[in-house]
C-alpha positions in Angstrom: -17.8 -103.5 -16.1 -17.6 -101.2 -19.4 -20.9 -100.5 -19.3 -22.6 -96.6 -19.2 -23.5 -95.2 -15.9 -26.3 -92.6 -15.9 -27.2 -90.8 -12.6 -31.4 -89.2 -12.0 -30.1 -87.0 -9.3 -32.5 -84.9 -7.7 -30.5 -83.6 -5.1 -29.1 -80.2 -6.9 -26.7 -81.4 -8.9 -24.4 -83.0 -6.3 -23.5 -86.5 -7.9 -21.6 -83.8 -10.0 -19.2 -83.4 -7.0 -17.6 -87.0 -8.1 -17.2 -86.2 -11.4 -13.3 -86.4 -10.9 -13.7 -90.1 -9.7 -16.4 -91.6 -11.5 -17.6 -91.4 -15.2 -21.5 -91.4 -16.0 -23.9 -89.1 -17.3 -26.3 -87.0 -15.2 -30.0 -86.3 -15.5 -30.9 -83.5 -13.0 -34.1 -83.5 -12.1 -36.3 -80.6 -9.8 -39.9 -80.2 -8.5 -42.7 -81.8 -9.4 -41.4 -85.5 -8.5 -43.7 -87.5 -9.8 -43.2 -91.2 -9.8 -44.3 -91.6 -13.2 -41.3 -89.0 -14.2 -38.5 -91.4 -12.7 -40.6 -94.4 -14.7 -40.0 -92.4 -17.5 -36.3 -91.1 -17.6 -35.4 -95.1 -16.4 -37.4 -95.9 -19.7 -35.2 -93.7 -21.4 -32.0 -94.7 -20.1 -33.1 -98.7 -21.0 -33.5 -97.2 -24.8 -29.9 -95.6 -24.7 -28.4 -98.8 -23.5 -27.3 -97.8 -19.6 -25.8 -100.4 -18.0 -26.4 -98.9 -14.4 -28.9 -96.5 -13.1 -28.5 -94.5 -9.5 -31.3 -93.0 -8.4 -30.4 -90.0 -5.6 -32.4 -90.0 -4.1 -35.8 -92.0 -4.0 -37.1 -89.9 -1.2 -38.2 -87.3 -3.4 -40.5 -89.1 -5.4 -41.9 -89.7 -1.9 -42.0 -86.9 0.1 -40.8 -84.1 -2.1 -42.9 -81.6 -3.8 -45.3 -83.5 -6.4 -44.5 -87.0 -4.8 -46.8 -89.4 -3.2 -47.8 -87.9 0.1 -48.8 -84.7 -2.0 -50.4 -87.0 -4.5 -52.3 -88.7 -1.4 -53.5 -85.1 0.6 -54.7 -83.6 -3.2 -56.5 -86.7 -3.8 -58.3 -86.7 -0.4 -58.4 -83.0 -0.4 -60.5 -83.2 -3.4 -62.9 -86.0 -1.6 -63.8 -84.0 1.0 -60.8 -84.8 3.1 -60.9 -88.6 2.8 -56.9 -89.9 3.3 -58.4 -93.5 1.9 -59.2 -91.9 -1.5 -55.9 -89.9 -1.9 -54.0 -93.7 -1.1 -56.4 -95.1 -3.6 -55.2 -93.0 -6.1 -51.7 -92.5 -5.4 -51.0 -96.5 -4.5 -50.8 -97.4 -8.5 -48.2 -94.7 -9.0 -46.4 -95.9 -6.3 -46.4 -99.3 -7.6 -45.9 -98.5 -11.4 -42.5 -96.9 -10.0 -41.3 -99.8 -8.2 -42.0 -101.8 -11.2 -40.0 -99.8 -13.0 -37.0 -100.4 -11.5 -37.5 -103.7 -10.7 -37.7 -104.5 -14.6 -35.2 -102.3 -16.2 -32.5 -104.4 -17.6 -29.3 -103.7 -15.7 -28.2 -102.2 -12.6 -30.4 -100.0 -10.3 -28.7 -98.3 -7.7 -30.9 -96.1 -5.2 -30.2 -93.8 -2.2 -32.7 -93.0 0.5 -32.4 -90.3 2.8 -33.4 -92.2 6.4 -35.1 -90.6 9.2 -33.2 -91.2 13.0 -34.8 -92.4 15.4 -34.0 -91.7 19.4 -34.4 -93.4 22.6 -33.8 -91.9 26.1 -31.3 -94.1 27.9 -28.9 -93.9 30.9 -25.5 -93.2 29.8 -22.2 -94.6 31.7 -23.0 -91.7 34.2 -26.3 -93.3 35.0 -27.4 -89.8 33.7 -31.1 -90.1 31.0 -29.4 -89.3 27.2 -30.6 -89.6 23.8 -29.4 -92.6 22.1 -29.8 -93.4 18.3 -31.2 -97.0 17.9 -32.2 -97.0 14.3 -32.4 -95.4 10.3 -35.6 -95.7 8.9 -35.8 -95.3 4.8 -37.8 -92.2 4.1 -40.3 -94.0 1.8 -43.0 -96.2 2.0 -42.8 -98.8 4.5 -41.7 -102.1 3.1 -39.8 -101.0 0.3 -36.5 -102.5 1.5 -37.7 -105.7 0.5 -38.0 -104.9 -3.5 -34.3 -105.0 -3.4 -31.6 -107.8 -3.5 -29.6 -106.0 -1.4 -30.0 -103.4 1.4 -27.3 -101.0 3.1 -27.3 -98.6 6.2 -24.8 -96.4 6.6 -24.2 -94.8 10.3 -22.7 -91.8 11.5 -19.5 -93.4 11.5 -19.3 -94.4 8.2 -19.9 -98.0 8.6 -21.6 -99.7 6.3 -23.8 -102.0 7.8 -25.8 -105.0 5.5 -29.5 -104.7 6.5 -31.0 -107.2 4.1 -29.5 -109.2 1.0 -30.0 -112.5 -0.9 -26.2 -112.7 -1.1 -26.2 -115.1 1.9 -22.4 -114.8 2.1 -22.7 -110.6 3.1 -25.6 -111.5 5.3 -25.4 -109.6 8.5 -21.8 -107.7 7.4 -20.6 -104.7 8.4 -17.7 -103.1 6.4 -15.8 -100.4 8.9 -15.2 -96.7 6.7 -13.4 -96.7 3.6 -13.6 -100.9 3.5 -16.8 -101.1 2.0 -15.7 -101.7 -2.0 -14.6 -105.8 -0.2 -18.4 -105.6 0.1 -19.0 -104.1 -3.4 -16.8 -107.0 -5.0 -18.4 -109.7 -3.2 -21.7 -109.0 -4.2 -20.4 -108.4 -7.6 -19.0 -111.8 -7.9 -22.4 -113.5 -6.6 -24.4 -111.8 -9.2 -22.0 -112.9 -11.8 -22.1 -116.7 -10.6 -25.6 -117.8 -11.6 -27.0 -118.2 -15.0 -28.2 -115.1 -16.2 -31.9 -114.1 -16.4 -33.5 -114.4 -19.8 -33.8 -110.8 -21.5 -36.7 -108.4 -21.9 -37.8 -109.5 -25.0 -37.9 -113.3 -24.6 -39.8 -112.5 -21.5 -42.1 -110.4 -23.2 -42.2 -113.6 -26.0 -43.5 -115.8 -24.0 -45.3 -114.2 -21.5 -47.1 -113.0 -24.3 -48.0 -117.0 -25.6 -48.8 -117.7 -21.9 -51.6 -114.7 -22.5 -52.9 -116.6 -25.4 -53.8 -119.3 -24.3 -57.3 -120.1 -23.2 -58.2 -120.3 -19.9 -58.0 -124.3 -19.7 -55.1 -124.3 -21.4 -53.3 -121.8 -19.0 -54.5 -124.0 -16.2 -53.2 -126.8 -17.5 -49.9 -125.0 -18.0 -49.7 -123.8 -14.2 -49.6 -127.8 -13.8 -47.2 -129.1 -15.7 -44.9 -125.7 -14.8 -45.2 -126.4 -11.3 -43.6 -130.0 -11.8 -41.3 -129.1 -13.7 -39.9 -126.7 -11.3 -39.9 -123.4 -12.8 -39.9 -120.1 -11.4 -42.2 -117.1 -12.8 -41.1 -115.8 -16.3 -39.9 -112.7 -15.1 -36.9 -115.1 -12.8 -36.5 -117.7 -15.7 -33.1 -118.3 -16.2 -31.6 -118.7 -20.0 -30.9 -122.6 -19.3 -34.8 -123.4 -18.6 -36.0 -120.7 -21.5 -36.1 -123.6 -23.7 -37.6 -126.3 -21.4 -40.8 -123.3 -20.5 -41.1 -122.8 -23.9 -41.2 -126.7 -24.8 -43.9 -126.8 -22.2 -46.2 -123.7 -23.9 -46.0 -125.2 -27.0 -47.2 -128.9 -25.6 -50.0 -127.1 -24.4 -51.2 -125.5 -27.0 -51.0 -128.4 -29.1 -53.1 -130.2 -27.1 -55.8 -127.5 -27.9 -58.3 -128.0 -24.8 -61.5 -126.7 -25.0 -62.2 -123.3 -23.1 -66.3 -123.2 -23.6 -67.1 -124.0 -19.9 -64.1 -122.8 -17.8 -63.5 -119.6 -16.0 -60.7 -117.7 -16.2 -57.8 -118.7 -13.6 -56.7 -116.7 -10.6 -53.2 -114.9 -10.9 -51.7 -117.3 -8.9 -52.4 -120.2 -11.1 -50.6 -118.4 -14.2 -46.7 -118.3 -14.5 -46.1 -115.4 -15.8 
């Protein structure tokens, strides 16, 4: 909608291929693929005001050289071969990275190269065939659920909806060419609901949840619950005020913290 595109392409400069169709700047990025480099350059293109990030593709910063399955075998390598070591190393970076693009503060669009999967059944010949049955994301397992919405697309060029919060695309599939119907539809959901609070009044009051003493942050998880808010980072900009009414009633009430113990995760909002 107007706003700057910026592509981290890893795959040898091919997003430059569409340059005749689509305007956006272009980050190419080679070897080492370090997840804490794409946390980085997504940093970066939050600071120059991107609208929309694609990432092509994600798969690198699992699999390539310098990714997380070389993190993991260097880790364990250097514990005497223990594979639990190298995932407790190379987990967090893994994690900061999906972070990352969960918070950045606009559009994230990534590709995943998938991995096809075979099964042998009888064809109409009754003659034993290969059949594909499925695309599975090469990256770690689970990661389709970090995102709002999730597409396959077969050797056909269907485009096939996987998973998606967008109730109204749920189960889709768009035939070749078609898939932009999808595109707008999705487009219009996200524009329908009240928008998420920004970065910085998140930060702002996740930051006066953090001061608040333990009792007081207990008592907060409380009276947040009734009032039926979600965590900070989904607070919309019609309930900023109401969760912020609610801080500042706590801390006016000033409880005393000498004989409490800190609360669990769960019990704080943010």
């Amino acid at each position: 909608e107007g706003g700057k595109i910026a592509v981290i392409d890893t795959e040898r400069d091919s997003a430059k291929l569409y340059a005749d169709r689509f305007g956006f700047d272009s980050l190419s990025m080679s070897a080492p693929y370090h997840p804490d480099r794409l946390v980085e350059a997504l940093k970066v293109a939050q600071d120059e005001g991107y609208a929309c990030v694609v990432i092509d593709s994600l798969t690198h910063f699992w699999n390539g050289q310098g990714g997380i399955l070389e993190i993991v075998d260097q880790a364990g390598a250097a514990n005497k071969g223990n594979a639990f070591s190298g995932w407790k190393v190379a987990t967090p970076i893994q994690q900061r990275m999906v972070d990352a693009i969960l918070a950045f503060d606009g559009h994230i669009i990534t590709t995943m190269r998938s991995k096809t999967e075979y099964s042998l059944e009888k064809n109409e010949y009754g003659k034993i065939s290969p059949k594909k049955v499925g695309l599975a994301p090469q990256q770690r397992d689970g990661i389709e659920y970090e995102y709002t919405l999730v597409l396959e697309m077969d050797t056909e060029h269907r485009t096939i909806i996987g998973k998606t919060r967008c109730e109204v695309l749920a189960d889709k599939v768009f035939p070749a060419n078609s898939a932009i119907d999808g595109a707008n539809t999705f487009l219009n959901w996200l524009k329908s609901g009240d928008p998420i609070i920004t970065a910085t009044e998140r930060d702002a009051l996740d930051g006066r949840i953090r001061s608040l003493t333990p009792e007081q942050r207990r008592a907060l998880s409380g009276v947040w619950a009734e009032a039926g808010l979600p965590k900070v980072a989904s607070l919309t900009q019609n309930r900023y005020a109401d969760a912020l009414a609610l801080v500042e009633s706590v801390m006016a009430d000033g409880a005393d913290e000498s004989d409490e113990v800190a609360p669990t995760s769960e019990e704080v909002p943010s």
